[in-house]
C-alpha positions as CSV (number, residue, x, y, z in Angstrom):
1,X,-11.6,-16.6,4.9
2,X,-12.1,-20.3,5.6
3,X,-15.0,-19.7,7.5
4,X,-17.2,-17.0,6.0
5,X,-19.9,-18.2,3.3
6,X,-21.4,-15.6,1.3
7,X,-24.1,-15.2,3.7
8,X,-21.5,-14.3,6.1
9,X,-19.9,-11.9,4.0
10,X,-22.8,-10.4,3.2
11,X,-23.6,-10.1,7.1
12,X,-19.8,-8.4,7.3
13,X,-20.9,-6.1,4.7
14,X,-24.3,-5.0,6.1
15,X,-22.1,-3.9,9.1
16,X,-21.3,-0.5,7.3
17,X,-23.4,-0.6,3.9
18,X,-27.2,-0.3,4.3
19,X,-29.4,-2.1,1.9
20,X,-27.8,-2.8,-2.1
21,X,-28.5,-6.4,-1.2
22,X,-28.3,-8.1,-5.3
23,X,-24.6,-6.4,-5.0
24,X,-23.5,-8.0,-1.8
25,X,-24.7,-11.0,-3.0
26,X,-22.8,-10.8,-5.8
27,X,-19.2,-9.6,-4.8
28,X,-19.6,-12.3,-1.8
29,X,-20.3,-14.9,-4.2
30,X,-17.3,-14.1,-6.1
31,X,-15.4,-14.4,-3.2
32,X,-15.8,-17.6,-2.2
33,X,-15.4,-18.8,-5.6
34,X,-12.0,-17.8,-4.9
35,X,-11.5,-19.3,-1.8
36,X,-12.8,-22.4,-3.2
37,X,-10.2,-21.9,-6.3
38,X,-7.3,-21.9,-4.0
39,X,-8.1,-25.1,-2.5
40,X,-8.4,-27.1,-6.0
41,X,-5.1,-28.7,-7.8
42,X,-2.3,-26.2,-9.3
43,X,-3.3,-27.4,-12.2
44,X,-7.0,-26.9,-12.6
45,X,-6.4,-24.0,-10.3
46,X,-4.8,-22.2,-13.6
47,X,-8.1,-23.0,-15.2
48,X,-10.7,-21.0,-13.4
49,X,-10.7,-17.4,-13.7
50,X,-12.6,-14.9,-11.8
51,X,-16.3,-13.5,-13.0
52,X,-15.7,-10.1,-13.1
53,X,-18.7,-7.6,-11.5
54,X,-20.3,-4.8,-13.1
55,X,-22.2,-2.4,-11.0
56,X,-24.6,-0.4,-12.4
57,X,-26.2,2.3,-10.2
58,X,-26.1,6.3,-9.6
59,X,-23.8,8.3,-7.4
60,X,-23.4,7.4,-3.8
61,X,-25.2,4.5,-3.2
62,X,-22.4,2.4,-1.9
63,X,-20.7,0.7,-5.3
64,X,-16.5,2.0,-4.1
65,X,-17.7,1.2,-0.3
66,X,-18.8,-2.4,-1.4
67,X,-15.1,-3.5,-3.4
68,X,-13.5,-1.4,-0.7
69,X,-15.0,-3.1,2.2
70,X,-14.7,-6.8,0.5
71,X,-10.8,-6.2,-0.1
72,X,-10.1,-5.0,3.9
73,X,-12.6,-7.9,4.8
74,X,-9.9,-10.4,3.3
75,X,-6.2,-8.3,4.1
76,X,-6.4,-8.5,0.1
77,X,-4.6,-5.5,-2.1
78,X,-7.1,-3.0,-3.3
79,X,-6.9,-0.1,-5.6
80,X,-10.1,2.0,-7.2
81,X,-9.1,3.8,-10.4
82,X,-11.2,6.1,-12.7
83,X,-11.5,5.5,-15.9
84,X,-11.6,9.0,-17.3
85,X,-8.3,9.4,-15.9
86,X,-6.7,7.1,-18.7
87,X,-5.8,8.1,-22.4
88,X,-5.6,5.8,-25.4
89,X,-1.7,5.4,-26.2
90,X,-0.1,8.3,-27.8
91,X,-2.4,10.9,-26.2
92,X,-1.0,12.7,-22.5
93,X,-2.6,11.5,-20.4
94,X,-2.1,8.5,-18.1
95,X,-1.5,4.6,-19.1
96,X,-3.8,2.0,-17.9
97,X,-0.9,-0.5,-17.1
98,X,-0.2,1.9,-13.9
99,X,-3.2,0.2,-12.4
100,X,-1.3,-2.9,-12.0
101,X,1.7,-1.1,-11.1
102,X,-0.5,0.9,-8.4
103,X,-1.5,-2.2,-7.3
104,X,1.5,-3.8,-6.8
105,X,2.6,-1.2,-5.0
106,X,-0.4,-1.6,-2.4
107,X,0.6,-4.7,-1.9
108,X,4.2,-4.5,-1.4
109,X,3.0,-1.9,1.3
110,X,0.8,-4.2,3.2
111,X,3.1,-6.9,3.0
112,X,5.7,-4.5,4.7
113,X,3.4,-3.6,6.9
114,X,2.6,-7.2,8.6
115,X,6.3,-7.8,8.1
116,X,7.4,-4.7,10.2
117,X,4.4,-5.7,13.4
118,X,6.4,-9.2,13.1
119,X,9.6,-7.6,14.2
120,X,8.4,-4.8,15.5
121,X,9.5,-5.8,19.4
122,X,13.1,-6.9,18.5
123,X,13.3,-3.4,16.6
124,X,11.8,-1.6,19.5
125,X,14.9,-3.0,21.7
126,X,17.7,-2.6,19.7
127,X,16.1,1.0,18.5
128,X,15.9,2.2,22.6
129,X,19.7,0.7,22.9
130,X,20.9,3.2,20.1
131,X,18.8,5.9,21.8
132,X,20.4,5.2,24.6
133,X,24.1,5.2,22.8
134,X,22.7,8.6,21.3
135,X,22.1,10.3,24.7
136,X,25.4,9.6,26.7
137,X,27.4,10.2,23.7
138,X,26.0,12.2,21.5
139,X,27.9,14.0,17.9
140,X,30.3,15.9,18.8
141,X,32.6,18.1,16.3
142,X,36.1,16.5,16.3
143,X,39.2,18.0,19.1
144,X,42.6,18.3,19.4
145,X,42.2,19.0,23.2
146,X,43.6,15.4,24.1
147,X,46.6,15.1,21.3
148,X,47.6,18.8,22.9
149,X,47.1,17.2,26.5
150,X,49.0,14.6,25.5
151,X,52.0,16.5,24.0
152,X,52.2,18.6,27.3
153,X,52.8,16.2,29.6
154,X,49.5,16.3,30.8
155,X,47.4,13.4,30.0
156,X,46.5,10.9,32.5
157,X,47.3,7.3,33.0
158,X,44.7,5.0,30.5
159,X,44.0,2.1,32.9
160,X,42.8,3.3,36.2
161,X,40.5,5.7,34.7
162,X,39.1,4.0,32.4
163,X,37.8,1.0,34.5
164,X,35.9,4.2,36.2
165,X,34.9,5.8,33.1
166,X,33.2,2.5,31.9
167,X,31.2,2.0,35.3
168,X,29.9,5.5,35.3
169,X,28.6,5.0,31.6
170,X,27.2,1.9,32.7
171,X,25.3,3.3,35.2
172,X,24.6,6.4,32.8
173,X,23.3,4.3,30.1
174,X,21.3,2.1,33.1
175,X,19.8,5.6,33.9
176,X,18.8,6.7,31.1
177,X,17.4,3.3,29.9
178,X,15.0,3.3,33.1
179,X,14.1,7.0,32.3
180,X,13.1,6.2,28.6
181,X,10.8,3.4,30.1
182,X,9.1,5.5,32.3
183,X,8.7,8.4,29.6
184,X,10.0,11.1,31.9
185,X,12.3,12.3,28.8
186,X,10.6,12.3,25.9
187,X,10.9,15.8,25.2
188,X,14.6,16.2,25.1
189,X,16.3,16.8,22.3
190,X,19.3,15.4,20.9
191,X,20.4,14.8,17.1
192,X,20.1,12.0,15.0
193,X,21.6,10.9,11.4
194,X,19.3,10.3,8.9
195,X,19.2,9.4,5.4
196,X,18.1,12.1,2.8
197,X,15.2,11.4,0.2
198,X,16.4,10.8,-2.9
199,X,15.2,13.3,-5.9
200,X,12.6,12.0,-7.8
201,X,10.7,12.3,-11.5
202,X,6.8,12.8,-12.0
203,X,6.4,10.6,-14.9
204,X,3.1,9.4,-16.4
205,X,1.2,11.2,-13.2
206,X,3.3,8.9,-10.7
207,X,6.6,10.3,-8.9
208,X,9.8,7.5,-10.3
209,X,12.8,7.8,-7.5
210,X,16.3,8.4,-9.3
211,X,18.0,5.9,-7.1
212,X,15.6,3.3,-8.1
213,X,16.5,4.0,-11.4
214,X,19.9,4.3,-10.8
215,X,19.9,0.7,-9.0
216,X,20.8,2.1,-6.0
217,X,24.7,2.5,-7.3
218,X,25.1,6.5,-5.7
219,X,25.7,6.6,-2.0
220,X,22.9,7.1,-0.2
221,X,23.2,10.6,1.7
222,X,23.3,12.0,5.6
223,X,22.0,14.5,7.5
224,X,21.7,15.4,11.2
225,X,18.1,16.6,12.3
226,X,17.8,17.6,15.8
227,X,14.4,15.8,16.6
228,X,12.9,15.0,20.3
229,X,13.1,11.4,21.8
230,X,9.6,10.5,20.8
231,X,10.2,11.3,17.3
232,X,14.1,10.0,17.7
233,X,12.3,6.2,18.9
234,X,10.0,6.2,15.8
235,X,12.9,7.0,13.3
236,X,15.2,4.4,14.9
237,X,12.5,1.4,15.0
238,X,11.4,2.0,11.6
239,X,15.1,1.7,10.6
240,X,16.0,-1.3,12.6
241,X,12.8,-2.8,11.3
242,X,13.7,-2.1,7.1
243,X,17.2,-4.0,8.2
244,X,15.1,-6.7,10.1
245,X,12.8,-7.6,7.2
246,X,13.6,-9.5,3.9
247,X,13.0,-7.5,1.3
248,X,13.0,-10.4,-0.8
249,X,10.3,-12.1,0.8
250,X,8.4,-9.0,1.2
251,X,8.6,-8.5,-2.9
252,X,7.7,-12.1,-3.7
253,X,4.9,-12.8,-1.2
254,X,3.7,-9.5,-2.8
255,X,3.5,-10.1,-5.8
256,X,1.9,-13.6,-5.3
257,X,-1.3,-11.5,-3.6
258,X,-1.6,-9.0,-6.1
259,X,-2.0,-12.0,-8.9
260,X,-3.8,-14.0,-6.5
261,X,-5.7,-12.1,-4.4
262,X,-5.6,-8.7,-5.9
263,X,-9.0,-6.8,-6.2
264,X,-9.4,-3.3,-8.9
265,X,-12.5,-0.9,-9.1
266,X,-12.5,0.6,-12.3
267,X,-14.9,3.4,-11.8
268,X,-16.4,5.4,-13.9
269,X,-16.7,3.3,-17.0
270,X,-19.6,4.9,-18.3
271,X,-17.3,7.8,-19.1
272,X,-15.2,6.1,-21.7
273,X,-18.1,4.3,-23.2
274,X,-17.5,5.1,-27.1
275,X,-19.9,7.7,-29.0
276,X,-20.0,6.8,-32.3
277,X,-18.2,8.5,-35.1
278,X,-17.3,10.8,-32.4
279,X,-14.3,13.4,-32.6
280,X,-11.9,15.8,-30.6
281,X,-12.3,15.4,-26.9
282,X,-13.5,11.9,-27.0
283,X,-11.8,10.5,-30.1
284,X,-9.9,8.1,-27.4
285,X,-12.5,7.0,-25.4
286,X,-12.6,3.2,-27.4
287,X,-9.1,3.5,-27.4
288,X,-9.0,3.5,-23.5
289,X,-11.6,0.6,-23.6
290,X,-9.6,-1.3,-25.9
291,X,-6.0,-0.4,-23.8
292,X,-8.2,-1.8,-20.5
293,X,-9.3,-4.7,-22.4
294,X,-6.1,-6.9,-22.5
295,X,-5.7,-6.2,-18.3
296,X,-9.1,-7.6,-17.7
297,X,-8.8,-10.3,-20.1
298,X,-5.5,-11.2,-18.3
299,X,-1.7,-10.4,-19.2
300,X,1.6,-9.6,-17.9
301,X,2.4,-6.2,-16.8
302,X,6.2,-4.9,-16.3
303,X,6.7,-3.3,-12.8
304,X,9.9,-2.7,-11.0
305,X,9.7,-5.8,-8.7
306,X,9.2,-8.1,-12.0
307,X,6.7,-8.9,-14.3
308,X,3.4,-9.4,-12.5
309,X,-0.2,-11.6,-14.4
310,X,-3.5,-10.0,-14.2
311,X,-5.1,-13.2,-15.2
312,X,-6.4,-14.2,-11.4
313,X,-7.2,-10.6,-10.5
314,X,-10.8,-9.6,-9.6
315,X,-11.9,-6.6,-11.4
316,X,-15.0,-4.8,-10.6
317,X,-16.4,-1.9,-12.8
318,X,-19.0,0.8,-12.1
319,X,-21.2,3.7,-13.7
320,X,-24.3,5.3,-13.3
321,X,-24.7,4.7,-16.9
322,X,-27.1,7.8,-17.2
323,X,-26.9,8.8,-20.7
324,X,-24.4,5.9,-22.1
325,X,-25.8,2.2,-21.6
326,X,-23.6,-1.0,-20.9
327,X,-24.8,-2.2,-24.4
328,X,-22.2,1.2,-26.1
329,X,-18.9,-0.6,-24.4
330,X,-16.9,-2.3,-27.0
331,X,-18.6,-5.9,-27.1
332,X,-15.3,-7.1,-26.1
333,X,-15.1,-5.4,-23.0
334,X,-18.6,-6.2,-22.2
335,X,-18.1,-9.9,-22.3
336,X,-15.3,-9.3,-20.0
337,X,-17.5,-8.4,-17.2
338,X,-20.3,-11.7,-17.5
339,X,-22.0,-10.3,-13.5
340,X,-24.3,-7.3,-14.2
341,X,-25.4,-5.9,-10.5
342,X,-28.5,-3.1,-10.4
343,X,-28.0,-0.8,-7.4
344,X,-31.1,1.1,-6.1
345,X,-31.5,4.8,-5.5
346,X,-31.3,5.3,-1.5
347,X,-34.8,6.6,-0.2
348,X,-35.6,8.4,2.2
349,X,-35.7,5.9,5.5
350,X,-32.3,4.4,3.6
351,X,-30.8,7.4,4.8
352,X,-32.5,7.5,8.2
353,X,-30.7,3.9,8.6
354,X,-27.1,5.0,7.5
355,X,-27.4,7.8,10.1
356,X,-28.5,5.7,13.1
357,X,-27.2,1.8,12.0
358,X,-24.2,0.8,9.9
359,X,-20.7,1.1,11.9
């Protein structure tokens, strides 16, 4: 990020957007005003908030592609939402501080993700040594043979064989180790334990895991699935890897990107512009405006990983604004969003270039 300027951004951008050039401009401005933000003092750092973008333009000329491109660009957390998804409080329907949550969540699963590449080797070799264990001894119901054996009479001495019983494992397990380098046994089977998902709730359109809720206090359960090798590697590095990371770390560092660096396209906000004196169907439409107008203005939203502040966040808005105009959003709400951006229709040689240019 240290070295793009907004010209450069906007060169990233024309890579896989054509044309929309007042936009571009505008998101890559915004940008580097936050590059340049985390560079001044902590405290006159907490003084400069972001100039939210409002991108006014019809159907699929490139407004989601723009904010989606910008966040990957810059390993930032993204999430687009629609506005007409969200209901004023105390109508069904869903509640706008699930954005923030969504986002979070985003977040946490990028952050996972860079943590798991980090220890993804170690995993990979401790994962192949369990495969290993899994293949010369594999689950095996429990026996009385030897007890019986034993009672008989006829059990044999412990020492001598077992110094012979540990080579010929050793060179087992050497075996099979060179065999599962080579791939030559990736489609055996054997089984493996694994842990059962636990039940979940569909609450306010998202699905809320009972043991989370629970605080992980019940016992996680087991299963045995009888998978292949290939499949049997992925399910033992991905394990090894969760007990490898700090979750901790992973949560904190998180959260810090979603506040810092956290970027959410509201689209659609034409939809909930407010008709007035209206009734029935659209009686919450300035409700929803007013719920999304404290999150834009900046406050603290409750997730599960701790309270998380939208103060820093870049939020980006869009409509084709067809019948409604920006000037029927709650005045609020408008001032909230100070960069208006015109996108163009695409013609017809814009969409001769999109099928022979962009990435």
């Amino acid at each position: 990020m240290a070295e793009l300027t907004p010209r450069q951004i906007v060169r990233e951008l024309d890579r896989y957007i054509v044309g929309q050039d007042e936009a571009k401009r505008a998101v890559a401005i915004a940008l580097r005003n936050r590059y340049r933000r985390s560079k001044v003092d902590d405290a006159m750092r907490e003084e400069i908030s972001p100039k939210n973008i409002l991108m006014i333009g019809p159907t699929g000329v490139g407004k989601t592609e723009i904010a989606r491109r910008l966040a990957k660009l810059v390993s930032a957390p993204f999430i687009k939402v629609e506005a007409t998804k969200f209901t004023e409080v105390g109508y069904v329907g869903r509640d706008v501080e699930s954005i923030v949550r969504d986002l979070v969540e985003n977040s946490i699963r990028m952050v996972r993700e860079e943590h798991t590449a980090r220890v993804a080797p170690r995993a990979r070799v401790i994962a192949e040594d369990r495969l290993v264990t899994l293949l010369v001894n594999p689950p095996k119901k429990p026996s009385n043979s030897f007890s019986l054996d034993y009672l008989l009479g006829r059990a044999k001495s412990p020492e001598t064989p077992a110094k012979e019983e540990n080579a010929e494992l050793a060179d087992e397990r050497e075996r099979l180790r060179q065999q599962l380098m080579k791939g030559e046994i990736e489609d055996r089977e054997l089984e493996i334990e694994v842990e059962e998902a636990a039940p979940s709730l569909e609450v306010g359109g998202s699905a809320i895991s009972l043991g989370d809720m629970m605080g992980n206090m019940m016992p996680k359960k087991t299963k045995l699935r009888r998978v292949k090798v290939k499949e049997a590697r992925k399910i033992l590095e991905q394990e090894e890897a969760d007990k490898l990371i700090d979750q901790d770390a992973v949560q904190e560092e998180a959260i810090r990107r979603a506040e810092q660096d956290g970027i959410v396209f509201i689209d659609e906000i034409d939809k909930i512009a407010g008709r007035r004196g209206g009734s029935g169907p659209d009686v919450s439409r300035e409700g929803v405006q007013r719920d999304i107008l404290p999150i834009v203005e900046g406050s603290t939203v409750n997730t599960k990983y701790g309270p998380v502040k939208t103060d820093y966040m870049l939020f980006i808005a869009a409509g084709a604004f067809h019948v409604a105009k920006v000037s029927d959003l709650i005045p609020e709400l408008q001032g909230r969003f100070p960069v208006h951006v015109q996108l163009k229709s695409l013609t017809r040689e814009d969409f001769q270039r999109i099928l022979t240019q962009p990435d």
